[in-house]
MARGULUM-247326 format. One record per residue (C-alpha): residue in one letter; residue number from 0; x negated, y negated, z negated. Coordinates in pm, 1 decimal. Layout:
// residues N
@aa: a | i: NUM | px: X | py: Y | pz: Z
...
//
This chain:
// residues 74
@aa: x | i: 0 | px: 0.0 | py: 0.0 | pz: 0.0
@aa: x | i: 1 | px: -259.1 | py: -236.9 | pz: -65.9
@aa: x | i: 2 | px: -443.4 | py: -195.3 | pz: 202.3
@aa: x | i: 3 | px: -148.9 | py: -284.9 | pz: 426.0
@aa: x | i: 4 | px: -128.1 | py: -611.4 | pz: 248.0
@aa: x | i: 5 | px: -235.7 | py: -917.9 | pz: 440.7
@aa: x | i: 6 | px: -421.8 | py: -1082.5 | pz: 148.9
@aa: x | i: 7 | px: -661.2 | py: -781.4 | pz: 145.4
@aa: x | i: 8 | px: -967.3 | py: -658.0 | pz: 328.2
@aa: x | i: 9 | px: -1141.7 | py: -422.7 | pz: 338.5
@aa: x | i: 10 | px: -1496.3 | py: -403.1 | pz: 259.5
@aa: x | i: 11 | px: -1819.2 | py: -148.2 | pz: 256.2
@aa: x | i: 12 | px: -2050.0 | py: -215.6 | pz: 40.3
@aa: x | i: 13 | px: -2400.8 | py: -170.7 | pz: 208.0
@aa: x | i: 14 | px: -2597.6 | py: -304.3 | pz: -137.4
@aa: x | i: 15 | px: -2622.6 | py: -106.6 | pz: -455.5
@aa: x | i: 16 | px: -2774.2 | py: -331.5 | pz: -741.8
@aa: x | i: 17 | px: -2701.7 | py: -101.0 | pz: -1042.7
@aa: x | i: 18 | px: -2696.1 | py: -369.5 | pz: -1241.1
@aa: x | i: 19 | px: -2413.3 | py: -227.1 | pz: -1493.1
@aa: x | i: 20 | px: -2661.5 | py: -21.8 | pz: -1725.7
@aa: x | i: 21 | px: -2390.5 | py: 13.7 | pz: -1962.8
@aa: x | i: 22 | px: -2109.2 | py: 169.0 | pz: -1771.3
@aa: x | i: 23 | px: -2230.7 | py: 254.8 | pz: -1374.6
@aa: x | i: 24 | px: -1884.6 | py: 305.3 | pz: -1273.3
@aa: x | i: 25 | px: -1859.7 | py: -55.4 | pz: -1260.6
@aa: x | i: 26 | px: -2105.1 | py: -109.1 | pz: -1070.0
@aa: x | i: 27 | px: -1940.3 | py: -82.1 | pz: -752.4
@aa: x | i: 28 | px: -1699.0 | py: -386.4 | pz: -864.9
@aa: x | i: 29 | px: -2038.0 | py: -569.8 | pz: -842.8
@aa: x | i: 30 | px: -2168.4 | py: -445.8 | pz: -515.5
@aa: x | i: 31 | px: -1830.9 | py: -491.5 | pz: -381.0
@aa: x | i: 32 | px: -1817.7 | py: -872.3 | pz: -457.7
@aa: x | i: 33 | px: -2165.2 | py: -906.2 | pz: -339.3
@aa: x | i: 34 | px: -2064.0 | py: -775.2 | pz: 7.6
@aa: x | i: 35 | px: -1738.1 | py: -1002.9 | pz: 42.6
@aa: x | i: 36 | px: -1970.8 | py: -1281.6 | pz: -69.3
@aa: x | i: 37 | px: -1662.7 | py: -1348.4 | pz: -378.6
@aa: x | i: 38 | px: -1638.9 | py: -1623.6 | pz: -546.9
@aa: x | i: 39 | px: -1614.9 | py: -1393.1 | pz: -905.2
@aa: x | i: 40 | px: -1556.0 | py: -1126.1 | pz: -1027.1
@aa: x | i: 41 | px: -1182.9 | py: -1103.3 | pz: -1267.9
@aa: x | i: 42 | px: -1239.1 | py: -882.6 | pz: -1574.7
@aa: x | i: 43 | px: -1224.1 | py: -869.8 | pz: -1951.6
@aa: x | i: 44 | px: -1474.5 | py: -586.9 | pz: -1911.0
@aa: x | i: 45 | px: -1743.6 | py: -670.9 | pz: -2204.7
@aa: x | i: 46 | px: -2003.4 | py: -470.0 | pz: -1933.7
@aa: x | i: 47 | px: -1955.9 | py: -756.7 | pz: -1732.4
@aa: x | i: 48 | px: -2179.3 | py: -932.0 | pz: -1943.2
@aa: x | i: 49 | px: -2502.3 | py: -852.5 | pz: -1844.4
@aa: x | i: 50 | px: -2431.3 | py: -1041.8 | pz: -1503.6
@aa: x | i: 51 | px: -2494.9 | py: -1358.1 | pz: -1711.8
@aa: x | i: 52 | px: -2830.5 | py: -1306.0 | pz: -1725.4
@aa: x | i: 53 | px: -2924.1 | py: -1171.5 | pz: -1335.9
@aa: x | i: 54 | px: -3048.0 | py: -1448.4 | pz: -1085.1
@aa: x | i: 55 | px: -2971.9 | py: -1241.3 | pz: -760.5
@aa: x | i: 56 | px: -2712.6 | py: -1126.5 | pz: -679.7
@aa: x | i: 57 | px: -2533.5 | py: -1414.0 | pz: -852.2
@aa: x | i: 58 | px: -2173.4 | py: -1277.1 | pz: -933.9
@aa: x | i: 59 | px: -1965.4 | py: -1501.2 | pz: -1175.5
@aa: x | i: 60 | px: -1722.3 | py: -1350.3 | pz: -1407.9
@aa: x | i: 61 | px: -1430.7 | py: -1449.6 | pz: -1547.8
@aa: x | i: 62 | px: -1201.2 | py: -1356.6 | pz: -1785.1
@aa: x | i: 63 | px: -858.6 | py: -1305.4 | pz: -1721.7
@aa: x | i: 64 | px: -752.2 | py: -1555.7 | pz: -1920.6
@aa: x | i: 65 | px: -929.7 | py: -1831.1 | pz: -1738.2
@aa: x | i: 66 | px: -805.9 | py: -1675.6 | pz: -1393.6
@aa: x | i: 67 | px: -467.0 | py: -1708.7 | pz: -1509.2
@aa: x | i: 68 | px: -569.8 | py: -2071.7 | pz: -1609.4
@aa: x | i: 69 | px: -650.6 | py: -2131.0 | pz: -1218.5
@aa: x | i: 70 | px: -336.8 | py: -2009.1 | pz: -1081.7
@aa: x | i: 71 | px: -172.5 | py: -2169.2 | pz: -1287.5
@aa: x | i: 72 | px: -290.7 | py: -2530.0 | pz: -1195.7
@aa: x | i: 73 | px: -225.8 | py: -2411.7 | pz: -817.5
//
């Protein structure tokens, strides 16, 4: 179903960073984002956190509060 939907695309990753030590199943949540050059990534994921703190690839996280913040203003 989603992938019918015309606000989604699809994407291959071709990067894998590994850059979730802490739980590599979310790594491809990263590499994904990377490859559809995202603005951010949305999660309250606490894993997420280590993204803070890596220069390249630059993925910005936020928390689904503050996403909910954004749409709201829209």
């Amino acid at each position: 179903m989603l992938l019918k939907s015309k606000n989604v695309e699809f994407i291959q990753p071709y990067f894998n960073f590994h850059l979730i030590e802490a739980d590599h199943d979310d790594d491809k949540f990263v590499d994904c984002a990377f490859a559809a050059n995202a603005a951010y990534i949305v999660s309250d994921d606490k894993h997420f956190n280590i993204l803070e703190s890596v220069n390249f690839p630059k993925i910005f996280v936020l928390r689904l509060r503050e996403f909910m913040e954004i749409l709201e203003k829209e």
